[in-house]
C-alpha positions in Angstrom: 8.6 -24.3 -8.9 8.4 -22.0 -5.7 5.5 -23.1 -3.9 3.5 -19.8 -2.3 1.0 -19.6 0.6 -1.5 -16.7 1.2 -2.3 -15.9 4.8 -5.8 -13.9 5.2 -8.2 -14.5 2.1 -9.7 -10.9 2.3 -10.2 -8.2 -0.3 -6.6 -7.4 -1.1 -5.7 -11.5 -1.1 -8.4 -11.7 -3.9 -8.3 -9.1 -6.3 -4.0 -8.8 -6.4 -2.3 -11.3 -4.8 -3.9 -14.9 -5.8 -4.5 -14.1 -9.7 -0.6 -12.7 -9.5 1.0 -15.4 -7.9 -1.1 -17.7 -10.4 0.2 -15.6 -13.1 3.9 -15.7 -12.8 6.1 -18.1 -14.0 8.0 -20.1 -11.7 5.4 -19.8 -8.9 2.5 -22.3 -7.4 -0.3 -21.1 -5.1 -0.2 -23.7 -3.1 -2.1 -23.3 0.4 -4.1 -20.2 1.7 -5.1 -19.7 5.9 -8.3 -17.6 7.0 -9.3 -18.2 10.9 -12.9 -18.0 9.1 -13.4 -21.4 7.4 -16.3 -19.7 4.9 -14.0 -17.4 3.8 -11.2 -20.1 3.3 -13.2 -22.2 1.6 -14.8 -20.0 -1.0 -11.4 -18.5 -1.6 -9.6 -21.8 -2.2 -12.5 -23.1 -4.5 -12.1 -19.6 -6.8 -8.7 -19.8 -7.2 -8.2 -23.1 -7.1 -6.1 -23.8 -4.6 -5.3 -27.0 -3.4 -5.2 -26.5 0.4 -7.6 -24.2 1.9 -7.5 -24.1 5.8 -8.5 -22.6 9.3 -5.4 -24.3 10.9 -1.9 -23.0 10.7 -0.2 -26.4 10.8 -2.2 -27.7 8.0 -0.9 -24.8 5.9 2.6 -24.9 6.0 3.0 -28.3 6.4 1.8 -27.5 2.2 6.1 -27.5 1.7 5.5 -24.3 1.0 8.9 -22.1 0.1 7.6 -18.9 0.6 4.3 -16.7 2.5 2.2 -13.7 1.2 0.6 -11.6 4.6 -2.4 -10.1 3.3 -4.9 -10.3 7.1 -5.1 -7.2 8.6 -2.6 -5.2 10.2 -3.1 -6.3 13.7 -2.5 -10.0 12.8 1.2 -9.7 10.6 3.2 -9.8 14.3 1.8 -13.2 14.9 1.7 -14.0 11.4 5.5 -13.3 10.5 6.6 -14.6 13.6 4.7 -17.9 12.4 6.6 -17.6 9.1 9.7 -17.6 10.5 9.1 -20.3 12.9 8.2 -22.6 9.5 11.0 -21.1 7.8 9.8 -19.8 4.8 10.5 -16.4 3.0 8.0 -13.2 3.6 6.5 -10.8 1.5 4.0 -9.0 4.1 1.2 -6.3 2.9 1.4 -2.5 4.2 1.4 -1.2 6.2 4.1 -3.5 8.5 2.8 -2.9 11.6 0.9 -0.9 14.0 4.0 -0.1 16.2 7.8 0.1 15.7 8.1 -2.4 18.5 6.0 -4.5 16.8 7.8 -3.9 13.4 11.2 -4.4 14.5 9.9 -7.8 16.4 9.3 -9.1 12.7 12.3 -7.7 11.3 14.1 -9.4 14.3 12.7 -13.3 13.9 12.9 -13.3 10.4 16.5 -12.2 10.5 16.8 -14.7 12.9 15.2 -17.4 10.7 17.4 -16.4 7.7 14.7 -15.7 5.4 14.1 -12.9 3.2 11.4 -10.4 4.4 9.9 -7.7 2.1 6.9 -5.6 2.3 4.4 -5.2 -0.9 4.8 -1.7 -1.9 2.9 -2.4 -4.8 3.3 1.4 -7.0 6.8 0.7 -7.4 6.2 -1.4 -9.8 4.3 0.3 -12.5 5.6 1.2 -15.5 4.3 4.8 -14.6 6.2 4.8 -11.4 9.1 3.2 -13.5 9.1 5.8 -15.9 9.1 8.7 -13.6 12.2 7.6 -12.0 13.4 7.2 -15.4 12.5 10.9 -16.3 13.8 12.1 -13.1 17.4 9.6 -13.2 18.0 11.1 -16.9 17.1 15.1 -16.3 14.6 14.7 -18.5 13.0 17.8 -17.0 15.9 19.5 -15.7 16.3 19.2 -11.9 13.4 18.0 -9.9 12.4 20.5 -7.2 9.0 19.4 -6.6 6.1 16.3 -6.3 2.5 16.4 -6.2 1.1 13.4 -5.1 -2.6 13.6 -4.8 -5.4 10.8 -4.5 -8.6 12.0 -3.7 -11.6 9.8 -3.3 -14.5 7.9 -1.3 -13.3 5.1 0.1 -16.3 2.5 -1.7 -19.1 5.2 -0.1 -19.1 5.8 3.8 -22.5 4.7 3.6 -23.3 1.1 3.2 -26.7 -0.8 2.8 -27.2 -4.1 5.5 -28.7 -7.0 4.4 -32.2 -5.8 6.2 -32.1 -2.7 3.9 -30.9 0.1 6.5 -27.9 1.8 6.0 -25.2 2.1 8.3 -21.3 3.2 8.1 -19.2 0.5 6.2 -17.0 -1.4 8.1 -14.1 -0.8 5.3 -14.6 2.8 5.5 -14.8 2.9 9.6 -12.0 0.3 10.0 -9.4 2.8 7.6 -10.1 5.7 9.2 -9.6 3.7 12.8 -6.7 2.8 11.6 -5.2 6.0 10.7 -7.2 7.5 7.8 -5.9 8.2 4.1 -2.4 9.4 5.1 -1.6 6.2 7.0 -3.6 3.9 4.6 -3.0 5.3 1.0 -0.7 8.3 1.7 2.2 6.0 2.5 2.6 4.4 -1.1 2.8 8.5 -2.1 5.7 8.7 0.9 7.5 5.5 -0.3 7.4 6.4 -3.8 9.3 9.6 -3.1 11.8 8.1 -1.5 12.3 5.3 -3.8 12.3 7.3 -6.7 14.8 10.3 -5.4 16.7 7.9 -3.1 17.1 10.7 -0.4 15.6 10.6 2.9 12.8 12.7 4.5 14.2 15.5 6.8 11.1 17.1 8.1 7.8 16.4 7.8 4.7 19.1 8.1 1.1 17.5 8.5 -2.1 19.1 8.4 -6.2 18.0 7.5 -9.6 18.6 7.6 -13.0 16.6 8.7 -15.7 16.4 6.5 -16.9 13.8 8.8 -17.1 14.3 12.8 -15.9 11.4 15.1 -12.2 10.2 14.2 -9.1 11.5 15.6 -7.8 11.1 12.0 -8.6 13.5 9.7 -10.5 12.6 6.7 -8.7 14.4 4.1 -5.2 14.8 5.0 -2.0 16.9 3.5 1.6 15.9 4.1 4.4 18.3 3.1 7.8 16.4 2.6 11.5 18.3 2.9 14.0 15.6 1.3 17.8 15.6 2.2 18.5 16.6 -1.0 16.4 19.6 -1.2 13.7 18.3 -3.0 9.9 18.7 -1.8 7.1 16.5 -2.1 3.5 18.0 -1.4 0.8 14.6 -0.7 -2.7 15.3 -0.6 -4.9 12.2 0.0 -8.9 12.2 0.7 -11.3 9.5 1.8 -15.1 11.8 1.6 -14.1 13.6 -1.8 -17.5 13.5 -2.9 -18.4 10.5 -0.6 -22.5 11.9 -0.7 -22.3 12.5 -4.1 -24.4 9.9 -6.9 -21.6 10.6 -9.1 -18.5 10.4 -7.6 -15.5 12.1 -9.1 -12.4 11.0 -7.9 -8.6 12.1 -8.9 -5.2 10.2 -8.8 -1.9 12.2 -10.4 1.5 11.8 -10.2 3.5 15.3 -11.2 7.0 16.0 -11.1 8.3 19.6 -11.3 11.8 20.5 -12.7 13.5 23.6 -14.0 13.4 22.2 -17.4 9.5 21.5 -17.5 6.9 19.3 -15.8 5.9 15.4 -15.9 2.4 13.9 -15.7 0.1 11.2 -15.0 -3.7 10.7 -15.0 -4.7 7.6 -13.8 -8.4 8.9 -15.3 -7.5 8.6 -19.0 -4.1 6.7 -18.4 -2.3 10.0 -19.7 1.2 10.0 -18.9 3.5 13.2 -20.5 6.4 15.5 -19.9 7.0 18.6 -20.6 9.9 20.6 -21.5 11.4 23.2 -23.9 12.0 21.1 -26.8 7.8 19.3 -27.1 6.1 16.8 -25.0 7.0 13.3 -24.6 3.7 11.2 -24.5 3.7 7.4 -23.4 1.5 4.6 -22.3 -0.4 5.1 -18.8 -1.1 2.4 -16.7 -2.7 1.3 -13.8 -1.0 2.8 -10.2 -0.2 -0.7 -8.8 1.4 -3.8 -10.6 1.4 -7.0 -8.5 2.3 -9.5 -11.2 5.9 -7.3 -11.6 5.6 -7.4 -7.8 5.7 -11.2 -7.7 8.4 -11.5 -10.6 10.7 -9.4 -8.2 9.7 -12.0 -5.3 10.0 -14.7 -7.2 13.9 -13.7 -8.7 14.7 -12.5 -4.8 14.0 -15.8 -3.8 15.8 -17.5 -6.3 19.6 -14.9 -6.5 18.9 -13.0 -3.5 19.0 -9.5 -4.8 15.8 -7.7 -3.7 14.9 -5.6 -6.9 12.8 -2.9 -6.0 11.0 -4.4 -3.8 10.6 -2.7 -0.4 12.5 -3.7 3.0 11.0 -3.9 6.7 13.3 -0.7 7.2 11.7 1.2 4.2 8.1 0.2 5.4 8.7 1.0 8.8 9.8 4.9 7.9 7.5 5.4 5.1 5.0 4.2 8.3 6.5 6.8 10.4 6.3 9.6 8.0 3.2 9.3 7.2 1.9 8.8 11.4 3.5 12.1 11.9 2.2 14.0 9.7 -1.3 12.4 10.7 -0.7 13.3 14.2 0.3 17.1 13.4 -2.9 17.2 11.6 -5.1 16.0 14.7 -3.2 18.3 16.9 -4.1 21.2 14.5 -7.5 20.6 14.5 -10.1 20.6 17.1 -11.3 17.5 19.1 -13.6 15.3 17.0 -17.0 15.4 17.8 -18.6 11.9 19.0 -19.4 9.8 16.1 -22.3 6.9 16.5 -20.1 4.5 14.9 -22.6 2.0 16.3 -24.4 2.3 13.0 -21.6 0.3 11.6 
């Protein structure tokens, strides 16, 4: 039994990672770290977990074999270099870093360490995302010349009630477009997908966006047009204020794969997953975009033999990162400057 710590209890930590690890055979979740001890302590208690703590030595001194990062972006420098110091195996959430210094500082200690070092690009391992390399390995629609990746949506609502009843910006939705915006935050499972599933690297890389809402240097709803090595082109179009003032939102996630033989597919509203070509239309099972149980079954074997699977290196996460910053900043530098936002409303 590989015993697994979680470091940062947040959001992500909660809904994926802790009912995962606690799901796959051959896996304990054995200690989880939060610098806040409420948040540590509620965490532990729901998922029962049988060391919850604010103190770093206290956590890995659990015996634990291996680390999920899940704290926010700014923290995984100190976090893998922690990790490495202890000696245990990573698998760190996306994006890697901030920087490239700062990425290839982790890559650098955990090679150093000897330990395996992954980061959780989690679409790879749907079955949708499975099948469309599938359909795209076996010509299933002739030669691929072109994917549109789109994800439009509103982020939760820009608009949050406090606990005094006014309403203010939420943090979540301020915080992701500080960071970057959709490009940097969702965009870069679209980017890593293409290049996972074509296995050819990105040549050039054309970004543009638009603000619906004033006050970021990142555009809101962002575009990122893709020329692969092998010709290929990928067209990514993600959104966080698609009908953000809206009662009803109505947001849109599809995966589509054009060839010369026909086109491929999938609706994550309606799970409908197809291809298209001249002899019918192949229908299958949809599923949800992100699968972290198949995720931690690729840790857990990596761990074990060594061989990584499909799950993501440092290197892929860094240039996925990259890719998806440059396209960002081509879209700022097409647009005008941002008007001031009062972000003090947060």
């Amino acid at each position: 039994m590989l015993k697994i710590g979680i470091m940062g209890c947040g959001h992500v930590a909660d809904f994926g990672h802790a009912h995962a690890i606690r799901r796959t055979e051959g896996l304990q979740l054995a200690a989880v770290y939060d610098p806040d001890p409420r948040r540590v302590a509620e965490f532990a208690q729901k998922h029962d977990v049988p060391v919850g703590t604010t103190r770093e030595d206290e956590f890995f001194a659990a015996g634990l074999d291996a680390v999920a990062i899940a704290s926010p972006v700014q923290f995984h420098d100190e976090n893998v270099t922690s990790c490495a110091n202890a000696g245990v195996h990573v698998l760190c959430e996306k994006p890697i870093s901030y920087s490239r210094e700062e990425g290839e500082l982790m890559i650098r200690v955990m090679e150093q360490a000897q330990r395996q070092f992954y980061v959780g690009y989690v679409y790879r391992f749907s079955p949708v995302a499975q099948r469309f390399r599938q359909w795209l390995r076996d010509g299933t629609i002739g030669d691929v010349r072109l994917f549109r990746m789109v994800y439009l949506w509103d982020l939760h609502g820009m608009y949050r009630q406090r606990e005094d009843g006014t309403w203010g910006v939420s943090p979540l939705w301020n915080g992701r477009m500080l960071e970057g915006g959709p490009m940097v935050d969702c965009g870069v499972h679209m980017i890593d997908l293409v290049r996972w599933m074509t296995q050819s690297e990105v040549i050039n890389v054309f970004g543009y966006g638009a603000r619906v809402v004033s006050g970021y240097d990142a555009p809101d709803h962002a575009w990122a047009f893709l020329e692969l090595e092998n010709g290929m082109r990928a067209d990514i179009e993600m959104s966080f204020t698609y009908a953000h003032t809206a009662r009803d939102v109505a947001p849109q996630f599809t995966y589509e794969m054009i060839g010369t033989g026909g086109v491929a597919k999938f609706d994550r509203y309606g799970y409908r997953l197809e291809a298209r070509h001249g002899q019918g239309t192949l229908y299958e099972a949809g599923a949800g975009e992100k699968d972290f149980d198949g995720m931690y079954r690729a840790f857990r074997d990596a761990i074990l033999t060594g061989d990584p699977g499909d799950l993501a290196s440092p290197a892929d996460a860094m240039r996925v990162s990259d890719i998806a910053w440059e396209a960002t900043q081509q879209a700022i530098a097409r647009l005008p400057k941002p008007a001031v936002l009062a972000a003090a409303s947060v």
